[in-house]
N, C-alpha and C positions, 0 to 999 in steps of 0.2 A: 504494500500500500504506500509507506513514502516512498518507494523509490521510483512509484508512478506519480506520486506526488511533485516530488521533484522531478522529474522528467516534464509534467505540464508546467510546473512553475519558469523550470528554463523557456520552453518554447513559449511562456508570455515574454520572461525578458529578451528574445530575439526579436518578437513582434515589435514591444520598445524601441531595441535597438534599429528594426529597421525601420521606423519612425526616425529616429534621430539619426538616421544616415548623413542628410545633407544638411543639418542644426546645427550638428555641435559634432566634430571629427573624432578631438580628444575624448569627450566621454563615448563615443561609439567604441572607439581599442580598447579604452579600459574595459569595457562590458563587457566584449568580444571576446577579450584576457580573461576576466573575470569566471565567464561561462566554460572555457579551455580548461581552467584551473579546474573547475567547482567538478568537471566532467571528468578529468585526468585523477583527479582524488579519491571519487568516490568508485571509480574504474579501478582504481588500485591504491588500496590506504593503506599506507607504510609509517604509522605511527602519530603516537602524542603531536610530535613537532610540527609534522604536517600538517597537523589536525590545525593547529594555532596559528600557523604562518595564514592558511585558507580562510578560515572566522576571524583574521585580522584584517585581510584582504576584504571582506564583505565588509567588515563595519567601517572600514575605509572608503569602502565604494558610496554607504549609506550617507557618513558625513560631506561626503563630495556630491552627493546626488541631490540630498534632502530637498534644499530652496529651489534649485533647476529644474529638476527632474521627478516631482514627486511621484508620478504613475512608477517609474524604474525605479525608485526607493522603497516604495510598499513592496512590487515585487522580491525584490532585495530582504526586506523583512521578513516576506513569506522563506524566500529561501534559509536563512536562516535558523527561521523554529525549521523546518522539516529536515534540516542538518542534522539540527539538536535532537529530534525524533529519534533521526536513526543513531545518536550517538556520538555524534561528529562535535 
């Protein structure tokens, strides 16, 4: 269940992101990054560390998104708790 979870949460922040294609560049990579990581991680999780650098990276993303961006920061929150579900 979250890992369907998360799999629909990503493809809203794509939809985001490909809203903000031609908006804003920088925050399009970061997302793009963002979604790389969160998908390379949960593909294969190799530890605590990991775990932290990733949930650092998202609440990074959120304080950067917050005022701009707010559709792609809620998502970003959803992502988050369903992290946290599974553990992450």
């Amino acid at each position: 269940m979250n890992s369907d979870k998360l799999r629909d949460d990503l493809d809203r922040l794509r939809a985001e992101l490909a809203r903000l294609a031609g908006n804003d560049p920088q925050a399009r990579d970061k997302l793009d990054r963002l979604i790389a990581d969160i998908e390379d991680h949960v593909g294969q999780p190799d530890g605590r560390t990991s775990h932290q650098g990733l949930i650092a990276g998202l609440r990074d993303a959120i304080r950067q998104f917050e005022t701009g961006h707010p559709r792609a920061t809620a998502i970003l929150n959803d992502i988050m708790v369903t992290l946290s579900n599974m553990g992450i």
